[in-house]
N, C-alpha and C positions, 0 to 999 in steps of 0.2 A: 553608322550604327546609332540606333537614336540611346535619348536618356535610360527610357526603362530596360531597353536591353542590356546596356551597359551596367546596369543597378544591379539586375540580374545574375550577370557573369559575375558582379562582385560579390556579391550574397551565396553565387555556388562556390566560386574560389573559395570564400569566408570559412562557407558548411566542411568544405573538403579539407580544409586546413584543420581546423578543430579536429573533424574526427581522424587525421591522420595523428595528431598529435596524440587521441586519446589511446591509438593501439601500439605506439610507441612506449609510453608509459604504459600501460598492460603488459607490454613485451618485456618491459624493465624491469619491470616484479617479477616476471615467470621467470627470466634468467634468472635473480639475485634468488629467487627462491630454487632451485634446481642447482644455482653455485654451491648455498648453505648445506644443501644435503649431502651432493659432492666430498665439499672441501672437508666436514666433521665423519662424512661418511656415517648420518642417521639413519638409523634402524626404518623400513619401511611402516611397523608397525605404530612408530610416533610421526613422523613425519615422510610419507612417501615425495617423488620426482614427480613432477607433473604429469610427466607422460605416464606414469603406473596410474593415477587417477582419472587421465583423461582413457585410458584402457579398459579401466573399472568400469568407467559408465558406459564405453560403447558396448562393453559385454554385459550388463546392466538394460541396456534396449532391445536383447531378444532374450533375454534369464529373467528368471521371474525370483523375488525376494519376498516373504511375506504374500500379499494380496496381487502380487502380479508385476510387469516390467516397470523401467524407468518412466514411461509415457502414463501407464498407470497412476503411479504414484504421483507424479507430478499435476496431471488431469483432475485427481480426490484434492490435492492440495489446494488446485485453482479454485475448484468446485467450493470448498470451506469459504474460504478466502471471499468469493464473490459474496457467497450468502451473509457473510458479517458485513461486506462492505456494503451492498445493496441495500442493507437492511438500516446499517447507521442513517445513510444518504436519505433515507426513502421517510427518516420519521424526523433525524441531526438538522437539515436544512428547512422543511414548515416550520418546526419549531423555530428554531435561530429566528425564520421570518417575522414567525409571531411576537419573539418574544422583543425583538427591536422594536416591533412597529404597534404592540399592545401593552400598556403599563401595568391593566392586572394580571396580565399573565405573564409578563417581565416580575411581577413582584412575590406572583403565586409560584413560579417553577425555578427562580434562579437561586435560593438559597437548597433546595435540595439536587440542584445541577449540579454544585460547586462540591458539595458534599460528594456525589458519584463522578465528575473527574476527576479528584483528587486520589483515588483507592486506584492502585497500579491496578492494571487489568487480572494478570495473571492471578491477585488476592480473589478474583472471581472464582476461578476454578471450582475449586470444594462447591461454592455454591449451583455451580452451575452443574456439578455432578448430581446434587444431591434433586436438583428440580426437571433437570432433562435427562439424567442417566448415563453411563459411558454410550454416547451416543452423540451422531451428526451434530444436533442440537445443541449440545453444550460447547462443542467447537466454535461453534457458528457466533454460539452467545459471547463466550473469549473476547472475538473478533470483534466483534458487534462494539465492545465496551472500549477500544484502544482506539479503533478507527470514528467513534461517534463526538467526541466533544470539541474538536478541532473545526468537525463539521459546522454542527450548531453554534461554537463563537465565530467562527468566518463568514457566517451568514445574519448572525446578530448584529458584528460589528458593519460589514455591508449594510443594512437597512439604516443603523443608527450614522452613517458616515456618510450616505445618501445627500444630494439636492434636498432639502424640502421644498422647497418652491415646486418641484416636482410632484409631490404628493399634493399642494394646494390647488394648483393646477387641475391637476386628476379631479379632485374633490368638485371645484367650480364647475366643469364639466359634468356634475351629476355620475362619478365614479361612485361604486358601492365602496366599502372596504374590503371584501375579498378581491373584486379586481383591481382596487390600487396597491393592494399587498402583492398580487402577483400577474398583475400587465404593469405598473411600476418601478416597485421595489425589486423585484427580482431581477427583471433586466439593467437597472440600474447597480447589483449588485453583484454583477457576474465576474470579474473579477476578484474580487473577495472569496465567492463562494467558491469558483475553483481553486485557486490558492490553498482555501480546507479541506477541498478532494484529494487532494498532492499528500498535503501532511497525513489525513487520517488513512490514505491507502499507504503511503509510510507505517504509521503505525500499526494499522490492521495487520500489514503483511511482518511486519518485526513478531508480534504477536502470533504467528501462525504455526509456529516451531515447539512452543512454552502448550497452544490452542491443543497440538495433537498429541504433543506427547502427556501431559501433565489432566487433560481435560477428555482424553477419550484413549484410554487405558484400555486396552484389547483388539483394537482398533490396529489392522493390518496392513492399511494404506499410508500412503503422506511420505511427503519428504523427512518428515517430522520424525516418523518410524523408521526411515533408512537410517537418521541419524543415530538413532536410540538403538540398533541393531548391529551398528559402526561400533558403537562408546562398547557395548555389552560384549561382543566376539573378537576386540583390539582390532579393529579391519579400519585404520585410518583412511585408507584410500575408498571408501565407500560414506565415511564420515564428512570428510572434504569434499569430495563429487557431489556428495547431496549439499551442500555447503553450498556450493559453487551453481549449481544448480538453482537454486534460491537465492543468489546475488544476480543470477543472471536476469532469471525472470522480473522478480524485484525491478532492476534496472529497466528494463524494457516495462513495465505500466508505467513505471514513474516519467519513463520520453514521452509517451500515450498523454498521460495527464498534462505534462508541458507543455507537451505543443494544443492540446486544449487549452490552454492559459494564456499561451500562443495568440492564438485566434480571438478568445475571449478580449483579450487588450487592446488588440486592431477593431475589435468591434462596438469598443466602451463608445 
């Protein structure tokens, strides 16, 4: 067996061990949670058994609640959720570039940047009722403001953490500054910048809950609204599932993005 095969089998044993450990400790919560309900013998309607929740939602994927089944709702969820997060990424990271790699526009944008990360997201709201309407768009805007300044400091401090020798380089060579900002800086700055994709799709997606329910008021989709429909009719076990549902998902971009950060590190 040569080396790299052996590297190999050590890195899948490795993979295998972790995630065996992690469904062990999953298993150890859902026991100790299903013990507590057991042994106080708790009313379903504060705390259901796992199994009446994992029940709820399989009857939940052909029943329809509000705007339609559980794939529904979770489908509108994503759908929110990308558009805030697309949207931070799409405007969070040129900036961050700019603003590392240009001092007047480091000096023109970062005292009113400081100003709008610091206002929790959800203080959006109201406003973003009042300029988009109970409507997609004020969801989206929520989102847009939780998931975007993580962005643009991960990307600012990238450019600013940078080689310069790298950008003089560039420059001798007859580089313009659009492309030493981004055949440069950017690739030099890739891990950084993903590391802020991690964080702000963290944030975006914590915010996605506060986005539906608080920000788009009549609004029949989301997980958001299973929740708000659990709290309103005492139906815990639809409260939790939708709960559980959004832990899960959650968890799975956040592996997505990893292992993009993954890659991005072997590639620095």
């Amino acid at each position: 067996m040569s080396e790299s095969q052996a590297a190999t089998g050590i890195s899948g044993a490795s993979r295998l061990m972790r995630g065996g450990i992690t469904m062990l400790g999953v298993s150890i919560w859902i026991f100790a949670w299903w013990g507590i309900v057991a042994a106080f013998e708790v009313s379903p309607d504060f705390l259901p058994t796992p199994w009446q929740v994992a029940k709820n939602l399989i009857w939940l994927t052909s029943n329809s609640i509000g705007g339609g089944t559980l794939w529904v709702h979770a489908g509108w969820s994503l759908l929110r959720f990308l558009s805030g997060f697309l949207l931070a990424t799409a405007l969070g990271i040129p900036l961050g570039l700019l603003m590392g790699h240009v001092r007047l526009a480091r000096n023109l944008l970062n005292p009113l940047f400081e100003l709008f990360r610091n206002i929790p997201p959800i203080a959006w709201a109201p406003f973003a009722l009042l300029w988009f309407g109970a409507s997609f768009g004020s969801q989206t805007f929520v989102i847009f403001t939780a998931a975007f300044p993580p962005m643009l400091i991960n990307a600012y401090q990238g450019i600013r953490l940078m080689d310069k020798g790298l950008m003089n380089a560039a420059r001798m060579l007859g580089a313009g500054p659009v492309t030493i900002l981004f055949r440069v800086g950017l690739p030099a700055s890739i891990p950084l910048v993903v590391a802020g994709l991690r964080i702000g799709l963290a944030n975006g997606w914590l915010a996605l809950v506060g986005a539906e329910i608080i920000a788009g008021p009549g609004a029949l989709t989301g997980l958001g609204f299973l929740i708000l429909v659990g709290q309103e009719n005492l139906r815990a076990t639809l409260t939790i599932g939708a709960m559980a549902v959004i832990g899960v998902i959650g968890a799975s971009l956040d592996y997505v993005v990893r292992r993009l950060e993954y890659l991005a590190a072997r590639c620095k």
